[in-house]
TORBALO-5917 format. One record per residue: x, y, z of N, C-alpha, C in turn. Coordinates in steps of 0.001 Angstrom, whole numbers. Example, Ala and Ser with C-alpha at 12.3 -4.5 7.8 and 13.67 -1.06 7.14 Angstrom:
! TORBALO-5917
<rec n_u="13190" n_v="-5690" n_w="7800" ca_u="12300" ca_v="-4500" ca_w="7800" c_u="13200" c_v="-3300" c_w="7800"/>
<rec n_u="12850" n_v="-2250" n_w="7080" ca_u="13670" ca_v="-1060" ca_w="7140" c_u="12900" c_v="30" c_w="7870"/>
END
This chain:
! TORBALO-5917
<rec n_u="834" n_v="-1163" n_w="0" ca_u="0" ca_v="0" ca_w="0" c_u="886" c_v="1234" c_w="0"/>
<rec n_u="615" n_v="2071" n_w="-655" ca_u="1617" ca_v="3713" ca_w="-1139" c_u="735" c_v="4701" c_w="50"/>
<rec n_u="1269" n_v="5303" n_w="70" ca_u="520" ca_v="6726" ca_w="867" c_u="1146" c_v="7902" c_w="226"/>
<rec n_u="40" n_v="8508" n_w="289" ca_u="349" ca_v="9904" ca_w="-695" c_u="554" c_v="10872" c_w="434"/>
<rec n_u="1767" n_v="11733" n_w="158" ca_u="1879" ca_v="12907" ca_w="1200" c_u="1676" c_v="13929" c_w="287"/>
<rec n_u="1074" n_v="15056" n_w="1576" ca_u="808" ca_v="16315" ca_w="762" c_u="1178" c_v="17115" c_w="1688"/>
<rec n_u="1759" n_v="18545" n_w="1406" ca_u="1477" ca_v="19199" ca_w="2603" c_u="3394" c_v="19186" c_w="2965"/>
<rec n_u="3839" n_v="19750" n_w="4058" ca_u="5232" ca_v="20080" ca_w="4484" c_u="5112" c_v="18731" c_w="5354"/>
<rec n_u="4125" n_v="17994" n_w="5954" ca_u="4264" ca_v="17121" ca_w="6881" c_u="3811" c_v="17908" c_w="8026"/>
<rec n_u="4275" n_v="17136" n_w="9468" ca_u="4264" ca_v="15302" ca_w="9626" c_u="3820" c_v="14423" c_w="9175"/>
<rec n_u="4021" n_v="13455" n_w="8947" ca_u="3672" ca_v="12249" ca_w="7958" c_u="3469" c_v="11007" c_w="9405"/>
<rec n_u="2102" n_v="11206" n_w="10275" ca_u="2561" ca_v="10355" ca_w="11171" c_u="2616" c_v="8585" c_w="10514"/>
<rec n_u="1893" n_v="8471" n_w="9790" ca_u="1382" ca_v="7111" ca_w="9496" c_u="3081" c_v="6629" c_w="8704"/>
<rec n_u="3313" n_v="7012" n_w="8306" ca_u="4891" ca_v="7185" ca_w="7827" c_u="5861" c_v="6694" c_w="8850"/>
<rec n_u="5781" n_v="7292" n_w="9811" ca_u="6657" ca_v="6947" ca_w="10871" c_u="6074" c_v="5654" c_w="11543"/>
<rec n_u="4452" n_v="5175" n_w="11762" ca_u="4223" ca_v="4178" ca_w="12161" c_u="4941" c_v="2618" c_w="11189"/>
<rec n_u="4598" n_v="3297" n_w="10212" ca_u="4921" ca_v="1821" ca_w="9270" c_u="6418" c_v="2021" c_w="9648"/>
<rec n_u="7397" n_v="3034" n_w="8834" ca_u="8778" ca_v="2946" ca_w="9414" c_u="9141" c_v="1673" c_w="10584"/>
<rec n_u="8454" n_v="2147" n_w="12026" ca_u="8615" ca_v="1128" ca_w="13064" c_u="8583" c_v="-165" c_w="12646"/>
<rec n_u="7314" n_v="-9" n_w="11779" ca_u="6649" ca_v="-1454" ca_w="11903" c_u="7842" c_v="-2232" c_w="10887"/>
<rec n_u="8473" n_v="-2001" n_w="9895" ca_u="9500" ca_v="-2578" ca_w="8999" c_u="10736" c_v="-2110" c_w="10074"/>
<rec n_u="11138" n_v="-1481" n_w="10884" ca_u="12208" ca_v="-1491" ca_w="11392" c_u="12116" c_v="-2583" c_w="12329"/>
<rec n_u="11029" n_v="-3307" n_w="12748" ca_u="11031" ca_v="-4737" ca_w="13607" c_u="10914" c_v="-5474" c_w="13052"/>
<rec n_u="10391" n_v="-5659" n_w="11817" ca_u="10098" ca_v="-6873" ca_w="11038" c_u="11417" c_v="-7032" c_w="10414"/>
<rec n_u="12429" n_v="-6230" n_w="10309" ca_u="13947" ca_v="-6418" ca_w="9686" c_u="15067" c_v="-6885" c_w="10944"/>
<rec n_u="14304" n_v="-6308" n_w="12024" ca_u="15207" ca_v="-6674" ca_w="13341" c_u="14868" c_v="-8335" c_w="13593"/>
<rec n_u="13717" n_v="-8630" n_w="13581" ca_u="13536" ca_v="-10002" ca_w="13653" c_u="13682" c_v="-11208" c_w="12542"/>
<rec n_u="14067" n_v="-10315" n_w="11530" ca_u="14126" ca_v="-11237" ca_w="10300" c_u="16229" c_v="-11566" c_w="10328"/>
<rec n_u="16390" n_v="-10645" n_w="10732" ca_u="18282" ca_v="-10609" ca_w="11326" c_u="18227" c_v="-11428" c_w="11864"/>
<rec n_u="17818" n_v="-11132" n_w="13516" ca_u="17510" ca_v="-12788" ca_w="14191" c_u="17572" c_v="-14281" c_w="13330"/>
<rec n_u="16118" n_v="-14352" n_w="13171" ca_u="15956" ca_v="-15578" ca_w="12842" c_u="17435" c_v="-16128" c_w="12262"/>
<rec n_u="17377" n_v="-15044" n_w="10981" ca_u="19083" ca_v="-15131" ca_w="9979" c_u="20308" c_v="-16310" c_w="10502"/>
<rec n_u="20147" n_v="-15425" n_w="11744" ca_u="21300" ca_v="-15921" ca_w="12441" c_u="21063" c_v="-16724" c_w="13576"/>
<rec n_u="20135" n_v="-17908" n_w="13089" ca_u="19565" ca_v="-19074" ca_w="13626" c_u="18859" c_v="-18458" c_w="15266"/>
<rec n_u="18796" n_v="-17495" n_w="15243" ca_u="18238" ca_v="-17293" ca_w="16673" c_u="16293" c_v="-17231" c_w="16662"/>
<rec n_u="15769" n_v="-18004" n_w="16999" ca_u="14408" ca_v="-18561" ca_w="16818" c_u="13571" c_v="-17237" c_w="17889"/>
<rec n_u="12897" n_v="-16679" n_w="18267" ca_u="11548" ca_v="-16162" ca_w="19086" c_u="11959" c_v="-17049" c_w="20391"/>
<rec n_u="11857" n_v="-16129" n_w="21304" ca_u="12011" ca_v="-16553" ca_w="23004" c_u="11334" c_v="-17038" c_w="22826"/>
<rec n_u="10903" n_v="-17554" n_w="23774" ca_u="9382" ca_v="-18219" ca_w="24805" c_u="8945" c_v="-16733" c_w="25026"/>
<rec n_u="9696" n_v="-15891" n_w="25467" ca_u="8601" ca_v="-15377" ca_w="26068" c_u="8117" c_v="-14025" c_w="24995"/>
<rec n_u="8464" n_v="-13899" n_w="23893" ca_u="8284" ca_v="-13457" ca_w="22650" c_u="6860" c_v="-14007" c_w="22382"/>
<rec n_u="7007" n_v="-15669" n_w="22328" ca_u="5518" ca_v="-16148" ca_w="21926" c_u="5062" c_v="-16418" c_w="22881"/>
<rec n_u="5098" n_v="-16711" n_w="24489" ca_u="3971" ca_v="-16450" ca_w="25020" c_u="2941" c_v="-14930" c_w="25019"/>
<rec n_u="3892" n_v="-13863" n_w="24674" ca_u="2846" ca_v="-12819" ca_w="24362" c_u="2254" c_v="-12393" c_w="22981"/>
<rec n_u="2253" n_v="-13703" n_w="21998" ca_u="2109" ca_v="-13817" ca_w="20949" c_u="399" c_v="-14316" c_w="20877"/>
<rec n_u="161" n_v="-13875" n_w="19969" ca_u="-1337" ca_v="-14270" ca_w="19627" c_u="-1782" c_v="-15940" c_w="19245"/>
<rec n_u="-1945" n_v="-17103" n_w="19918" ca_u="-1950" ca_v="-18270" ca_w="19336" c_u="-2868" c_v="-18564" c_w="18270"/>
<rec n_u="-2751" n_v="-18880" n_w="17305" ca_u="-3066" ca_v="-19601" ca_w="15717" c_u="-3313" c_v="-20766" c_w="16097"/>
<rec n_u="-4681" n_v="-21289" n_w="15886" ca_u="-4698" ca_v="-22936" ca_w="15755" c_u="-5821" c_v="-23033" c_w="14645"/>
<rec n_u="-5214" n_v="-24640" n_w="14457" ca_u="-6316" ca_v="-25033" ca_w="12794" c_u="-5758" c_v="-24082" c_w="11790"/>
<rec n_u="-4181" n_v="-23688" n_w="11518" ca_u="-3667" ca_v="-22579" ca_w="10269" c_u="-3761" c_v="-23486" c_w="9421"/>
<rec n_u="-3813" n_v="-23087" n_w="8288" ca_u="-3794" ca_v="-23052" ca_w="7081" c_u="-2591" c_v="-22011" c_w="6008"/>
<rec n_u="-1681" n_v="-22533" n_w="5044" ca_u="-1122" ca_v="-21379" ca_w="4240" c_u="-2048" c_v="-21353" c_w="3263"/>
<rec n_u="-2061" n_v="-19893" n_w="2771" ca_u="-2916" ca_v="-19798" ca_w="1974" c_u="-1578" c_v="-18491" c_w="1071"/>
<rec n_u="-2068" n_v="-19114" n_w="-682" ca_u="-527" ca_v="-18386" ca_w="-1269" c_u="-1352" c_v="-16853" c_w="-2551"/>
<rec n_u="-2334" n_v="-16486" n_w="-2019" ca_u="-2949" ca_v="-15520" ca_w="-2715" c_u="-3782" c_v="-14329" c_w="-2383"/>
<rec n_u="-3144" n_v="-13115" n_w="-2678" ca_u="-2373" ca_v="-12382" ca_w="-3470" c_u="-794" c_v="-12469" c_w="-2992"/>
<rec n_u="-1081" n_v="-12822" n_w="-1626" ca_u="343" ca_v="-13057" ca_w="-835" c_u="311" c_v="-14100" c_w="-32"/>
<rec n_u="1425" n_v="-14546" n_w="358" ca_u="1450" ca_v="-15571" ca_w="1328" c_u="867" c_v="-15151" c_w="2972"/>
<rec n_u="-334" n_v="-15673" n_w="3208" ca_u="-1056" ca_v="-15549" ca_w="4580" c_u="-1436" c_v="-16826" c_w="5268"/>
<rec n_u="-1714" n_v="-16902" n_w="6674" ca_u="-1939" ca_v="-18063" ca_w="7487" c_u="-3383" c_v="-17676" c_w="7937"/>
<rec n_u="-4291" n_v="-18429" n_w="7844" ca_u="-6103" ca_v="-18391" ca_w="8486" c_u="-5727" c_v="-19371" c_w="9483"/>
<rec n_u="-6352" n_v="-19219" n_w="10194" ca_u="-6495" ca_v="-19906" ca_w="11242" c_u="-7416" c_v="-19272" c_w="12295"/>
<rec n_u="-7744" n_v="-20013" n_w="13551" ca_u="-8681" ca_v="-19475" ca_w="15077" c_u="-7252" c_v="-18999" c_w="15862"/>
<rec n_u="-7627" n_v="-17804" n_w="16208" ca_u="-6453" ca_v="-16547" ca_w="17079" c_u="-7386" c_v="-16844" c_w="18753"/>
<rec n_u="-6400" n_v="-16620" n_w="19176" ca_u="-6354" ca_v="-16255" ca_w="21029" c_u="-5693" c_v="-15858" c_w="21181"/>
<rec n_u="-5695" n_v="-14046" n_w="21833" ca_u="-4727" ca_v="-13224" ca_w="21997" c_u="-4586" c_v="-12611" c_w="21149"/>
<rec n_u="-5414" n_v="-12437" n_w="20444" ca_u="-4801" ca_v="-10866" ca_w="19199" c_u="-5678" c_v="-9703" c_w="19598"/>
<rec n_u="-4503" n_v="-8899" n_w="19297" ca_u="-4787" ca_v="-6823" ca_w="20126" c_u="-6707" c_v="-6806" c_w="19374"/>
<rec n_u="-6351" n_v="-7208" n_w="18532" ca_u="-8097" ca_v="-6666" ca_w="17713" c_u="-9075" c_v="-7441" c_w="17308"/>
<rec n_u="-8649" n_v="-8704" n_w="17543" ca_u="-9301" ca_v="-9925" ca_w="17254" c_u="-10000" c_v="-10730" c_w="18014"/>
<rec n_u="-11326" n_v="-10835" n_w="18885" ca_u="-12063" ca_v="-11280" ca_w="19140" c_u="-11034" c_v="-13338" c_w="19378"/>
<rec n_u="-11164" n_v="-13378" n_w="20855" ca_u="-10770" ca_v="-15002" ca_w="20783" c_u="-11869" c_v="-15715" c_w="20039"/>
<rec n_u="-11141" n_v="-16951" n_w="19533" ca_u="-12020" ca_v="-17843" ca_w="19576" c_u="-12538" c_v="-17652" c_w="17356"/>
<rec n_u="-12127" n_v="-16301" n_w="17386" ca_u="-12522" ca_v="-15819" ca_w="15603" c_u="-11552" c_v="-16192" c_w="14787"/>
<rec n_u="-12420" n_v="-16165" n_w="13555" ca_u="-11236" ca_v="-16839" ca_w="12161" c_u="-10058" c_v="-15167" c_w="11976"/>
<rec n_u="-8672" n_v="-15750" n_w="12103" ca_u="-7856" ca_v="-14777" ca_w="11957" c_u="-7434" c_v="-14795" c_w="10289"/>
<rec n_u="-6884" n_v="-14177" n_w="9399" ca_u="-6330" ca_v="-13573" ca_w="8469" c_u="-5011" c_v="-12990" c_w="8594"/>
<rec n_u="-4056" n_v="-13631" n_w="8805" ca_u="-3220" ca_v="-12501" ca_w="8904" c_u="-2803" c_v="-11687" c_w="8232"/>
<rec n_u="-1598" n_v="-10740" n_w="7998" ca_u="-1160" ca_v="-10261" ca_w="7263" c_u="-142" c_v="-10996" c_w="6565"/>
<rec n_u="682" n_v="-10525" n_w="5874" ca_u="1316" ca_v="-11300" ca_w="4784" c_u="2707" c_v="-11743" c_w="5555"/>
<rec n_u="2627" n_v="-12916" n_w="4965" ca_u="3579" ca_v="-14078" ca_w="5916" c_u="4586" c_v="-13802" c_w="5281"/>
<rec n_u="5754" n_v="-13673" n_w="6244" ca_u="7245" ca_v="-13325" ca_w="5798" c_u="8039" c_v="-14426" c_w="5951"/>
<rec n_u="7826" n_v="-15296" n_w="7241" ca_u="8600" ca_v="-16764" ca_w="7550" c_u="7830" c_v="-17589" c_w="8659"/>
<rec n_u="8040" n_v="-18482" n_w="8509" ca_u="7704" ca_v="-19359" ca_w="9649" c_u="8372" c_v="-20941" c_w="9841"/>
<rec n_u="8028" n_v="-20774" n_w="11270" ca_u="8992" ca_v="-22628" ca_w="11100" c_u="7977" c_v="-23354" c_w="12358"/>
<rec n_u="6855" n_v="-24129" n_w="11223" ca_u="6065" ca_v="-24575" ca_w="12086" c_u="6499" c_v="-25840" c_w="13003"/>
<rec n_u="7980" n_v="-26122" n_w="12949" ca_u="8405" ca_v="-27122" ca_w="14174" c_u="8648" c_v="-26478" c_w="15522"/>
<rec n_u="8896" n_v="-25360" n_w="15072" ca_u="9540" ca_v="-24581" ca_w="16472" c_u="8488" c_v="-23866" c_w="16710"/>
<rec n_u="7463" n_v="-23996" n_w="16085" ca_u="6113" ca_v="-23234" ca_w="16486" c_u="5827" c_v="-21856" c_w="16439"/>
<rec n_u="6129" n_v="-21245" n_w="15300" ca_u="5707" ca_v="-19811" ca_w="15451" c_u="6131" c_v="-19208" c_w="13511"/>
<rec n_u="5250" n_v="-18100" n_w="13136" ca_u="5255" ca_v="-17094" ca_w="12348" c_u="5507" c_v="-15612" c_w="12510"/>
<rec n_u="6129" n_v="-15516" n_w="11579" ca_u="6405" ca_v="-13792" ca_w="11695" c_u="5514" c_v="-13970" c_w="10437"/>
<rec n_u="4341" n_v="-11985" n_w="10122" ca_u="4150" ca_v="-12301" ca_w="9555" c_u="4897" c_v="-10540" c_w="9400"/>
<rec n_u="4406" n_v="-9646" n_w="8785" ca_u="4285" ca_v="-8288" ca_w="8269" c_u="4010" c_v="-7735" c_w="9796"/>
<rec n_u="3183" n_v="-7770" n_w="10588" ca_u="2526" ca_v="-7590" ca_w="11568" c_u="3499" c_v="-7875" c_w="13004"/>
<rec n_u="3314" n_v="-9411" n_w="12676" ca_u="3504" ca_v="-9252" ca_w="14582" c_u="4247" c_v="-11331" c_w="14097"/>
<rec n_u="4407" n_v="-11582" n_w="15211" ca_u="4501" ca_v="-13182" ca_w="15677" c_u="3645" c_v="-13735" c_w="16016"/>
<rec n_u="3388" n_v="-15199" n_w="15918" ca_u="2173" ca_v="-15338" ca_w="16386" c_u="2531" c_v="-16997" c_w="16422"/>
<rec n_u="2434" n_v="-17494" n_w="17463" ca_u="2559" ca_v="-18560" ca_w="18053" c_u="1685" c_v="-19973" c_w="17249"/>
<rec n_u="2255" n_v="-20786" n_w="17015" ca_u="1410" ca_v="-21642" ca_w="16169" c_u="1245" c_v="-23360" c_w="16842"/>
<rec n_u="-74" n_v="-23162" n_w="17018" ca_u="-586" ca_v="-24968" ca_w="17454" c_u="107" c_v="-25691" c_w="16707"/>
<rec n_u="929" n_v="-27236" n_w="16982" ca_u="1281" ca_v="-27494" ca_w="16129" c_u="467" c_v="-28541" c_w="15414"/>
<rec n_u="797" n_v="-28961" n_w="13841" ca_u="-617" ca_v="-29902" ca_w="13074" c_u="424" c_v="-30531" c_w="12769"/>
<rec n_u="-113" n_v="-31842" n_w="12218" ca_u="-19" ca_v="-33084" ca_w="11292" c_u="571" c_v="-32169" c_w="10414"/>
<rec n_u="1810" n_v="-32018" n_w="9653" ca_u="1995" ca_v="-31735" ca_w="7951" c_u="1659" c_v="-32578" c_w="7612"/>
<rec n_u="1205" n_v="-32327" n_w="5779" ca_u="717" ca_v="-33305" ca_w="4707" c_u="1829" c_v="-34069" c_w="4648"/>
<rec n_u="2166" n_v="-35644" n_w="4858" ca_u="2509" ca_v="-36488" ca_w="3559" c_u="2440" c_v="-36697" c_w="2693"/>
<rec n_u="4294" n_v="-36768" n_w="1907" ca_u="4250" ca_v="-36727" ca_w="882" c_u="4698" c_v="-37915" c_w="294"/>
<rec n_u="3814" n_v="-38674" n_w="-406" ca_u="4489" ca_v="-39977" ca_w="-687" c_u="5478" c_v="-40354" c_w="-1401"/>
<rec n_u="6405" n_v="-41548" n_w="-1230" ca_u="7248" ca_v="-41716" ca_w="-1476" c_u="7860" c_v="-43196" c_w="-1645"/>
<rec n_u="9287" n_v="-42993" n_w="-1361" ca_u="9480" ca_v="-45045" ca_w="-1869" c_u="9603" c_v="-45869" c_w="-643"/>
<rec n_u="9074" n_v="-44630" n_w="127" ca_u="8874" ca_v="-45897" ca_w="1743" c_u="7730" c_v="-46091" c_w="2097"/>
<rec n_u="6108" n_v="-45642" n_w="1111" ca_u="4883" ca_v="-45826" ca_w="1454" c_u="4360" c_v="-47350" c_w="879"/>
END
């Protein structure tokens, strides 16, 4: 999404997103450098259960949220657009925030040991 400035400024919404990509680059360093989300990162993380990837227009996770700032427990979440995740170690970054993930069955994929 673009935002049009007009005007000499302040540009607050400008400076919000700023933040918001200056953490999503701080945590994407992390991960980088094999360092995974505390515990206690995702215990104040919003839990995802029953996700789903879903790869259109962008990569996003649906799933039922508990613990999200705006999201009603117990409701179908949407997130924003998924940047990484490592559903063994249980958790997503998406654009947004982290968010702690139930873990599921992955699909099998068959092979020459079925």
């Amino acid at each position: 999404m673009s935002i049009l400035n007009r005007g000499p400024g302040p540009f607050p919404d400008l400076a919000r997103r700023a933040r918001k990509y200056r953490a999503l680059a701080e945590d994407l360093e992390r991960i980088a450098r094999g360092e995974h989300p505390t515990d206690e990162i995702l215990r104040s993380a919003p839990h995802l259960s029953e996700w789903r990837v879903y790869l259109h227009p962008l990569p996003y996770l649906l799933g039922t949220v508990v613990g999200h700032p705006q999201i009603e427990d117990g409701q179908s979440c949407r997130t924003s657009e998924l940047v990484t995740f490592d559903p063994i170690a249980g958790y997503a970054r998406t654009y947004s925030r982290f968010y702690r993930l139930e873990p599921r069955e992955m699909p099998h994929r068959g092979g020459d040991d079925d």
